[in-house]
C-alpha positions in Angstrom: 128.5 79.0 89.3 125.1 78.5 91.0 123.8 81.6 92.8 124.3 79.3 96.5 127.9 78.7 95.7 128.6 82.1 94.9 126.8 83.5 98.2 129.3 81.2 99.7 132.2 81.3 98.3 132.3 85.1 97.2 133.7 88.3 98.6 129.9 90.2 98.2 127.5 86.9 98.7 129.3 86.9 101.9 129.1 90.3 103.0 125.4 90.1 101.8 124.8 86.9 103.9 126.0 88.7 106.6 123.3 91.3 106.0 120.8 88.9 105.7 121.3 87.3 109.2 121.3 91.2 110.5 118.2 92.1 108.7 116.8 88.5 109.8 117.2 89.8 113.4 116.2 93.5 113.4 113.2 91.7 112.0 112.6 89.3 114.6 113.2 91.5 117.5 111.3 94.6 115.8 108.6 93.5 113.8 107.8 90.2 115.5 108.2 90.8 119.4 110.5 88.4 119.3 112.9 87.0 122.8 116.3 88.7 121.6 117.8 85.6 122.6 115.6 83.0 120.4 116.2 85.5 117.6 119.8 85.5 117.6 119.7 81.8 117.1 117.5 81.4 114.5 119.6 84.0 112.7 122.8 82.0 113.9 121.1 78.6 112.7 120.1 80.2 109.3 123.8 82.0 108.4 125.1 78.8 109.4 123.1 76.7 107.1 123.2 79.3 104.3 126.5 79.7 104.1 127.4 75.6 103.5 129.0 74.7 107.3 128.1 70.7 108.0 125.3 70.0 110.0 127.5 68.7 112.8 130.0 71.5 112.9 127.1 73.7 113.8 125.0 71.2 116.4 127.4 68.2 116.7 125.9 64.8 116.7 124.6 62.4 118.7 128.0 60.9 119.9 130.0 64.1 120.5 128.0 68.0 120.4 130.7 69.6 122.7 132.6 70.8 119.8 129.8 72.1 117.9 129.6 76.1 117.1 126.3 76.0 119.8 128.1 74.7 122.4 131.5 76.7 122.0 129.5 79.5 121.1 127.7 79.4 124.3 129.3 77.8 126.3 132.7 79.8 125.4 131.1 83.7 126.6 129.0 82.2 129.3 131.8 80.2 130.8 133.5 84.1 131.0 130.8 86.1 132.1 128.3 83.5 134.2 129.8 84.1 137.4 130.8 87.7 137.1 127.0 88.5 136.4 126.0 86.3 139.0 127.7 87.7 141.7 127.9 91.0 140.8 123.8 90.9 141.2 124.2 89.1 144.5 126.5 92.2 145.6 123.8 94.6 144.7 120.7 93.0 146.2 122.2 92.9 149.6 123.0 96.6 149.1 119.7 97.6 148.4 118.4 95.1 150.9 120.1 97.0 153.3 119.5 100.4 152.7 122.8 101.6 151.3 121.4 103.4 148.4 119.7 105.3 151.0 122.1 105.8 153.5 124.8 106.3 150.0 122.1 109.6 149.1 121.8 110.6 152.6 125.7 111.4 153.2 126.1 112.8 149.9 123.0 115.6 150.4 124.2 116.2 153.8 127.7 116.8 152.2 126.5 119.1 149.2 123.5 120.1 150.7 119.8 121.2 149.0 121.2 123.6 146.8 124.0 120.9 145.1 121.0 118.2 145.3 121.4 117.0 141.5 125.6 116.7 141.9 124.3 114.5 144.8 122.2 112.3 142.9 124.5 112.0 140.0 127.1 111.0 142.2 124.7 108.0 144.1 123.7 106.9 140.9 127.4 106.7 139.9 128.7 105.2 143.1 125.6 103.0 143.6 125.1 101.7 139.7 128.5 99.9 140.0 127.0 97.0 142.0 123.4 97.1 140.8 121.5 96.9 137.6 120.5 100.0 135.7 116.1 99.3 136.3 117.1 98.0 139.9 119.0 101.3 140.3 115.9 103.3 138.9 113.3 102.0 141.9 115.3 102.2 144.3 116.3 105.8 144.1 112.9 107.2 142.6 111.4 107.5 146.0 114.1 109.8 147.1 113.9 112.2 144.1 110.4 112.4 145.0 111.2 113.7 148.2 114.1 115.7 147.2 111.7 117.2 143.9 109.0 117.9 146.5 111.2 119.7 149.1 112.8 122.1 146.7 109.8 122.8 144.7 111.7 122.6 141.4 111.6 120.0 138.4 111.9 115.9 138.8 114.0 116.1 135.6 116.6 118.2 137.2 117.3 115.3 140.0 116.5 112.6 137.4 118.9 113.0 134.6 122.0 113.5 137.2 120.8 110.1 138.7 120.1 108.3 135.1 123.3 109.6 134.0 125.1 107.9 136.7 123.5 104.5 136.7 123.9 105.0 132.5 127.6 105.5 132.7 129.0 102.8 135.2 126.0 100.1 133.3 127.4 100.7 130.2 131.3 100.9 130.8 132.0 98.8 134.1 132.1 95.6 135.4 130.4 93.4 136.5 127.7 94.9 134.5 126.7 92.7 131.2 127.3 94.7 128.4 131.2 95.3 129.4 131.7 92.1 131.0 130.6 91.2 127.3 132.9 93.1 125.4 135.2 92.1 127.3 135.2 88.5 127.0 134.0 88.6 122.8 137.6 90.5 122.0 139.9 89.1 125.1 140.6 92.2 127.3 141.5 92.0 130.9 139.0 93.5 133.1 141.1 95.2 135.2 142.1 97.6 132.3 138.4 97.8 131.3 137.9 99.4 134.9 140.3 101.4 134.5 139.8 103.2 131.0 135.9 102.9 132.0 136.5 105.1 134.6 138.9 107.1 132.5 136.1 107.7 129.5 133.1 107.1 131.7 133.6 110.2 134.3 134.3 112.5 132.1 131.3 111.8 130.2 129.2 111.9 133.4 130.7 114.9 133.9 129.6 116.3 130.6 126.2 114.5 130.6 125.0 114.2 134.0 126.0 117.4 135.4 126.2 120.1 132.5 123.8 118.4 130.0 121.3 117.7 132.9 121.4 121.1 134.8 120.8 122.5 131.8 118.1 120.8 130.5 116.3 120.5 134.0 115.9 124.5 134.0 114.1 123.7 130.4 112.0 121.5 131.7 109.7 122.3 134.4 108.0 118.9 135.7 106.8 118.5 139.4 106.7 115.2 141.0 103.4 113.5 139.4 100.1 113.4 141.9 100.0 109.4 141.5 103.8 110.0 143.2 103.2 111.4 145.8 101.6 108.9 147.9 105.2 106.5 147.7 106.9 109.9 148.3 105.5 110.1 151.6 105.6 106.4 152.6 107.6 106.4 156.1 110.8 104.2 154.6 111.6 106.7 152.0 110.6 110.0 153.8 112.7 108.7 156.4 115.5 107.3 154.2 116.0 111.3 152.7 115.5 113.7 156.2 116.6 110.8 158.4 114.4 111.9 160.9 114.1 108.5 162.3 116.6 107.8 164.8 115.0 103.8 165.0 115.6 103.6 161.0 118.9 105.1 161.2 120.5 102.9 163.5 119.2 99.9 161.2 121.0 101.3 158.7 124.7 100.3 157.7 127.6 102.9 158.2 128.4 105.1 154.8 132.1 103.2 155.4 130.8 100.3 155.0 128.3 100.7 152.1 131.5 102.1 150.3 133.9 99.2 151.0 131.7 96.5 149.6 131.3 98.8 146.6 134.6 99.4 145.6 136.1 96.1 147.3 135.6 93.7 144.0 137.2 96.5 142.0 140.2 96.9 143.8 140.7 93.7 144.1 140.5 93.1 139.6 142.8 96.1 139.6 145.5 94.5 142.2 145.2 91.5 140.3 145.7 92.8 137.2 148.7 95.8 137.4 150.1 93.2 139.8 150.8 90.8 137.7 152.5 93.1 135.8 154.9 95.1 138.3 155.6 92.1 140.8 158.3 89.8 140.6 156.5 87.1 138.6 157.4 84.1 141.0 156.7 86.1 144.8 154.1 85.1 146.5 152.5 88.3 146.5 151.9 87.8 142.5 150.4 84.6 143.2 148.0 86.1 145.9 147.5 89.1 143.6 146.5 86.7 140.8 144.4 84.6 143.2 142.0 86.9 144.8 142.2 89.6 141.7 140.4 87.1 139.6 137.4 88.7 138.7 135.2 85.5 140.5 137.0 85.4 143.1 137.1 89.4 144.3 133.3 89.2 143.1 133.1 86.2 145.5 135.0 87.7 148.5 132.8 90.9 148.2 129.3 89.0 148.0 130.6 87.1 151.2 131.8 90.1 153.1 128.3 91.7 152.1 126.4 89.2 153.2 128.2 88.5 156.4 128.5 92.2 157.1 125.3 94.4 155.5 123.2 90.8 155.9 123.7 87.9 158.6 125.1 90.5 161.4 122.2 93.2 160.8 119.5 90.2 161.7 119.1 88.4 158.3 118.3 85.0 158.2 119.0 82.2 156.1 115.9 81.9 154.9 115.9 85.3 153.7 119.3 85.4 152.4 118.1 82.2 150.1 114.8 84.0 149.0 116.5 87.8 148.4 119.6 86.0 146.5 116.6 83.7 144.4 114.5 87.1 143.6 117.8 88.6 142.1 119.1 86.4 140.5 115.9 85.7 138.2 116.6 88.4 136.1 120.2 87.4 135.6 118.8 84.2 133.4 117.4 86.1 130.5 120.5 88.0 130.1 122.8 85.3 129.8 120.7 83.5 127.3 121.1 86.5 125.2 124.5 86.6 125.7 125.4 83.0 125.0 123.1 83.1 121.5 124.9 86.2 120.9 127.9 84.4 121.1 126.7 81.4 119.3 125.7 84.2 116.4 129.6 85.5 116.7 131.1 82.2 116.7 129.0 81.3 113.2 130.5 84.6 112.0 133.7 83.8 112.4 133.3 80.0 111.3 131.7 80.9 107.9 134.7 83.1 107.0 132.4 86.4 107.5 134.2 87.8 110.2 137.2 87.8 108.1 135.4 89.6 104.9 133.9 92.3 107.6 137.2 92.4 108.7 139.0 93.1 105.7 136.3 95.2 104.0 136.1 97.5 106.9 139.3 97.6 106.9 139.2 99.2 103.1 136.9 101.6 104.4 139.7 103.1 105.8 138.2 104.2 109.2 140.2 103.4 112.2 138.5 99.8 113.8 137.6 102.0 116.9 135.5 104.4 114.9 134.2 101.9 113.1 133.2 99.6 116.3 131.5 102.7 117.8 129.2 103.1 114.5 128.0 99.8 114.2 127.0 99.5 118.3 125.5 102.7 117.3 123.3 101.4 114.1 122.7 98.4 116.0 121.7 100.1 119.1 119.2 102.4 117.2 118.0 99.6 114.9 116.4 97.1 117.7 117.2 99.1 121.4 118.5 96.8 123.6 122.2 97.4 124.6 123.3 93.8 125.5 122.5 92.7 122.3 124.3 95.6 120.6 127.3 95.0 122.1 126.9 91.2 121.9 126.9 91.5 118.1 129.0 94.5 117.6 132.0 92.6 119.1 131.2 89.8 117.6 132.0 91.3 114.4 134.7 93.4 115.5 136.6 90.6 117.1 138.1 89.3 113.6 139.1 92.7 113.1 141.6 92.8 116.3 142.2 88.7 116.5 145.0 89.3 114.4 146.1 92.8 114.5 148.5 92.3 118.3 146.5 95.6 119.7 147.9 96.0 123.4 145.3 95.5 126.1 144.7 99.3 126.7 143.9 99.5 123.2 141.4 96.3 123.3 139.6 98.1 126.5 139.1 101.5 124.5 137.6 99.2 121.9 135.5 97.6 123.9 134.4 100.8 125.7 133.7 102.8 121.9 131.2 99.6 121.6 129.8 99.8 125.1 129.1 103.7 124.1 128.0 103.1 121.2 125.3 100.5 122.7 123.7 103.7 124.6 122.9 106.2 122.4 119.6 107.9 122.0 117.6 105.3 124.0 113.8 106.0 122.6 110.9 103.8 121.9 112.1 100.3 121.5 114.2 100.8 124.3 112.6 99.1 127.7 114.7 101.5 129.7 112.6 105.1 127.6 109.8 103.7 129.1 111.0 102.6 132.5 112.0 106.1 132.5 109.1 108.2 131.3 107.0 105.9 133.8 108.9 105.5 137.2 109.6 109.6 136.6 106.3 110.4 135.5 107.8 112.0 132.7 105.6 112.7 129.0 107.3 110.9 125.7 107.6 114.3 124.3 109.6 115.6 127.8 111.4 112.0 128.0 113.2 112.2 124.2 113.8 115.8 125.0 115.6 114.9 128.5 116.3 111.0 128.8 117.2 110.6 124.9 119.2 114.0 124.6 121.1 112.6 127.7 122.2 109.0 126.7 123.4 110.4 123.6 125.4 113.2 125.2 126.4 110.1 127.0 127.3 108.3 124.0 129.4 110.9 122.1 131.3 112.1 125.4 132.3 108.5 126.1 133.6 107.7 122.5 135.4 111.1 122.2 137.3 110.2 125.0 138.1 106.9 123.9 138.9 107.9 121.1 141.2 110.7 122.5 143.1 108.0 124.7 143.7 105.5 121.9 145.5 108.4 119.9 148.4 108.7 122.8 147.9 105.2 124.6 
């Protein structure tokens, strides 16, 4: 037997080509600098090859490509999360746009007041992430811990953290945010229960992380807000947007109501959708509109065009404008989805080559339940190369042999997906964008920013996989 038949054929050369494509891209991302997404299809291309599939399996051939692994593999997750992503950004550009992170922090530290000032930045973050991206999330509120930092006279990382954690959380366990709209699609869970167990680990979690975890560690930590600060601190449209002492701005400004119905409009809607389709009579009408407009596109759709029409077009925005803001957001959105899509071209190669089922069946051995086991490798994966999307694109790629064939309810799938999504967090530091978008938009040192930002995301982490782990035991 020559050594290439064996690496194909074989229990181990399997398993150890499998290695070899990770190790290919940890080394491509790390030591090269290489785009995620370009390095998760070399590493696809290369598995492929190595493990003996036919040239046209993999890219098809002149006459007919749409049933190559590329294009499935693409084409397959994109075709799921495209429009999600899409829209979901649309949602939260007209938000910020608008001012209703602002007018969102406002009520809240009216509400609590100066003394509960972090619960009320941890709550905006967590009420304010669910529609828009974790860095967008970042700029638009540092301006307001600035002035909320400067006012009490107490550390930036004790109205930081609370913040982070909440933009943290919903990023990493709710829709329409990548990495869960990801996991999501990979292992064939309904989003509507995704929502729901998110919110089910992900609050608790906050809870643990971005109140107890961050109070705490914002006494340790005495930072005030950074001299090179100040001068955005005291611009007019963020002074303004924390004391409201502008009666001109306010009355520009949409009503708290209304920020909070195009917020939690879309996720009503998937939740309808979903636990109607299971309680209604199956042939009423009422199923049929519950289907209809709880369709993740289409309550994503309905809520970008109430936004629009409402926080937009009847608050003096113009056409032109809407088409430049919707251009400038959704620029970002293009980079993501071509990691996505190699990731799922890099998941579809798995699965073709007969790796999945080896992973499957030699974690299996291992013994450790597949949720415990989907957390670790998000985890590894996560620590190995820092970025999140592509640690929970891979990590459910491999996972999603494990539950193809194992009838796992849809509760269960979601806590699955979730344990990945936490895993895909923990201990953000150096080859993680986000450590530095954090150190620098927070002024924060490295040393203070592993202490505080690090400590946090795995407090994050852990929290959110107990409690998965917790549910999936009497789910």
């Amino acid at each position: 037997m020559t050594f290439v038949h064996w690496l194909q054929h074989s229990t181990v050369g399997l398993l150890l080509l499998a290695l070899i494509g990770i190790a290919m891209l940890l080394f491509l991302i790390i030591r090269l600098k290489t785009e995620p997404f370009i390095a998760l299809l070399v590493a696809g291309l290369v598995v492929a090859l190595a493990a003996g599939l036919p040239v046209s399996q993999i890219v098809g051939t002149a006459q007919k490509s749409s049933t190559s692994l590329l294009e499935t593999g693409f084409g397959g997750i994109l075709g799921h999360i495209a429009l999600i992503i899409g829209l979901g950004t649309l949602i939260g550009a007209v938000l910020e746009w608008s001012g209703g992170a602002e007018v969102l922090t406002g009520q809240l530290l009216r509400i609590f007041g100066e003394d509960r000032a972090p619960l009320a930045m941890g709550l905006s973050g967590l009420i304010f992430g669910i529609p828009v991206f974790f860095d967008v999330g970042i700029f638009v509120f540092a301006p307001l811990v600035y002035v909320v930092t400067k006012r009490t006279g107490k550390s930036i990382v004790l109205f930081a953290m609370p913040l982070l954690a909440g933009l943290s959380i919903v990023h990493a366990f709710l829709p329409p945010h990548p990495g869960p709209v990801v996991a999501a699609g990979l292992l064939h869970v309904s989003l509507g229960w995704l929502i729901l167990i998110g919110l089910l680990c992900g609050i608790p979690a906050w809870l643990v992380g971005g109140l107890a975890y961050s109070l705490w560690i914002g006494k340790k930590i005495n930072l005030p807000v950074p001299a090179e600060m100040l001068a955005v601190e005291d611009a007019p449209s963020s002074s303004s947007a924390a004391s409201s002492s502008s009666s001109s701005d306010e009355d520009r400004k949409p009503h708290i109501g209304l920020v909070a119905f195009i917020i939690g409009l879309p996720l009503l809607l998937i939740l309808f959708g979903t636990f109607g389709s299971l309680f209604l009579p199956k042939k009423s009408p009422i199923n049929g509109v519950a289907t209809f407009i709880g369709t993740p596109g289409v309550a994503l759709a309905i809520a970008a065009l109430l936004g629009f029409w409402l926080l937009g077009f009847r608050r003096g925005m113009t056409k032109e404008k809407a088409a430049e803001l919707s251009a400038k957001a959704l620029r970002p959105v293009g980079m993501i989805l071509l990691v996505v899509g190699a990731g799922g071209f890099f998941g579809a190669v798995l699965s073709a080559t007969g790796i999945g089922k080896v992973l499957a069946s030699s974690m299996s051995a291992a013994g450790l339940p597949i949720i415990v086991l989907a957390y670790l490798i998000s985890c590894a994966l996560r620590l190995a190369q820092g970025s999140a999307t592509v640690a929970i694109t891979l990590t459910a790629g491999i996972v999603a042999p494990l539950v193809a064939d194992a009838h796992y309810s849809q509760p269960h799938l979601a806590l699955i997906a979730i344990a990945i999504s936490a895993g895909s967090i923990i201990a953000s530091h150096v080859n993680d964008g986000g450590f530095w978008m954090v150190s620098r938009a927070f002024g924060i040192p490295v040393r203070e920013t592993l202490a505080s930002w690090t400590a946090l995301e795995t407090v994050l982490s852990v929290s959110g996989f107990v409690m998965a782990g917790a549910l999936s035991l009497i789910i």
